[in-house]
N, C-alpha and C positions, 0 to 999 in steps of 0.2 A: 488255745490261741496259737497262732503258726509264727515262726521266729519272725522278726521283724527284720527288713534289712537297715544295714549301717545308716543309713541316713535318716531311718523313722527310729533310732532308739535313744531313747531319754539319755539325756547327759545328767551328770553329777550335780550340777550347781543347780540345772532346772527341779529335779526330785528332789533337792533340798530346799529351795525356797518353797512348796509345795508342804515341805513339815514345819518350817518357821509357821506357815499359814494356820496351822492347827495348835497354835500356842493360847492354852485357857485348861479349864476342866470338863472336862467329859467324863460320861458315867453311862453303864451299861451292866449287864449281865452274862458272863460265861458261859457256855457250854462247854463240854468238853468231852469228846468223843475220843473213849480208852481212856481218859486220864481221871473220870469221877471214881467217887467211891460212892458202893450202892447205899441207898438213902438218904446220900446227905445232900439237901437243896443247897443249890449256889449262890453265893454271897453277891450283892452289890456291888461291880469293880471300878473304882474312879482313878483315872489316870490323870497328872496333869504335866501340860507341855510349858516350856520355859525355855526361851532361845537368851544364852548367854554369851559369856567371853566376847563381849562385842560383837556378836553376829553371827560366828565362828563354830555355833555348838548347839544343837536343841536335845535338852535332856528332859525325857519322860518318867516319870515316878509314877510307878505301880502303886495302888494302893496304899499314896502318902498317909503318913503316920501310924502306921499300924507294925505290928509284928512281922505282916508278909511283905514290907515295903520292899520292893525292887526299881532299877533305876538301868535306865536305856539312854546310850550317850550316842546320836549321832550327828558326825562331821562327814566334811569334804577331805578326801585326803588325792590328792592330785586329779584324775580322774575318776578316782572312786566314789564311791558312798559308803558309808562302813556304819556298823552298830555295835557297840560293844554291850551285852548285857550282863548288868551287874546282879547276880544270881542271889536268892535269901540261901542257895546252897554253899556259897563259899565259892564259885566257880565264873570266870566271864567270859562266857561263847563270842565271838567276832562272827558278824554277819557282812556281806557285800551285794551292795545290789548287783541284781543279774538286769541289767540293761535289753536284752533281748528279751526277756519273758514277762516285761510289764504291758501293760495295758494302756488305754485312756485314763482311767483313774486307777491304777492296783500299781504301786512297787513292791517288786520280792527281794529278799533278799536270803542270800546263801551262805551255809558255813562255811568262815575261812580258816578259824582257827582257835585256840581258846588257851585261858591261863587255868593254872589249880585242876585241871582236866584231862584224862583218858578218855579221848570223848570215842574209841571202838570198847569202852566200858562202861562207862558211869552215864550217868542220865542228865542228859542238859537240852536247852534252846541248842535247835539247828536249824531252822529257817526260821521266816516271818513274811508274811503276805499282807500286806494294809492297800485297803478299798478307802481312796478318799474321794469323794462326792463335792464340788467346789457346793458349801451351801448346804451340806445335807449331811445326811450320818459318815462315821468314820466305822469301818472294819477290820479287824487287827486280828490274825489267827496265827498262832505264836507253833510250830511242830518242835514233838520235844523225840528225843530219841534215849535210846536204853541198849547198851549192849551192841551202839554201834548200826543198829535199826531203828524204823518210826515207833517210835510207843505212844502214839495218840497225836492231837491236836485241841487247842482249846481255842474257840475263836469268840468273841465278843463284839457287837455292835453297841458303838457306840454314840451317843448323843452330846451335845453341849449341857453341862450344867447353866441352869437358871439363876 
């Protein structure tokens, strides 16, 4: 997709109300290219959205109640959109949307910065790309990086639970 100019790119509040809108449970299945380990079939992932703090915040929880639970916190922070991801590694990568590289329906979003992390070392979230469909499936493809480069992507579509 070719940059967009200033005037066709997504503001902050718009890409945020666009995630309040996906507040329920969804459920889908990973892939994850570079990041499997051979043989083992991939688990069921249900995520669920929950817009709090009065309006202010929608946090997603990775595979609530489990061991792998992780939890994605995004606000407006002036003209931003930011994502902090709360790692099951102990780590919380910051993502920012890239306003020029979204789509009709995809917001990306880009590392800013992270807590508990040497991220030209250790292995965390450094981007996220979400395909949202008004009405139809969600697509969340999380790229993890190792040593400062891409070490894979794991992306998931996903559906509304019943």
């Amino acid at each position: 997709t070719a940059p967009l100019q200033a005037a066709d790119r997504i503001d902050a509040d718009t890409a945020f109300k666009r995630l309040k809108a996906l507040e329920g449970t969804w459920e889908g299945t990973p892939e994850a290219e570079g990041l499997a380990e051979e043989g083992v079939e991939p688990q069921k992932l249900t995520l669920e959205f929950r817009v709090s703090a009065a309006g202010t915040v929608v946090m997603e929880t990775m595979a609530p109640g489990t061991e792998d639970e992780m939890i994605n916190m995004y606000h407006v922070d002036g003209d931003d959109l930011l994502v902090t991801h709360y790692c099951s590694n102990g780590n919380q990568p910051r993502t920012c949307l890239d306003r020029a590289r979204r789509s009709d329906t995809a917001l990306v979003f880009d590392f800013l910065d992270a807590t508990n992390l040497d991220p030209a070392r250790e292995p965390h979230i450094h981007a996220l790309r979400m395909e949202i469909e008004d009405g139809g499936p969600l697509e969340s493809a999380w790229t993890s990086y190792q040593g400062g480069e891409p070490a894979g992507v794991m992306t998931v579509r996903l559906t509304r639970a019943q």
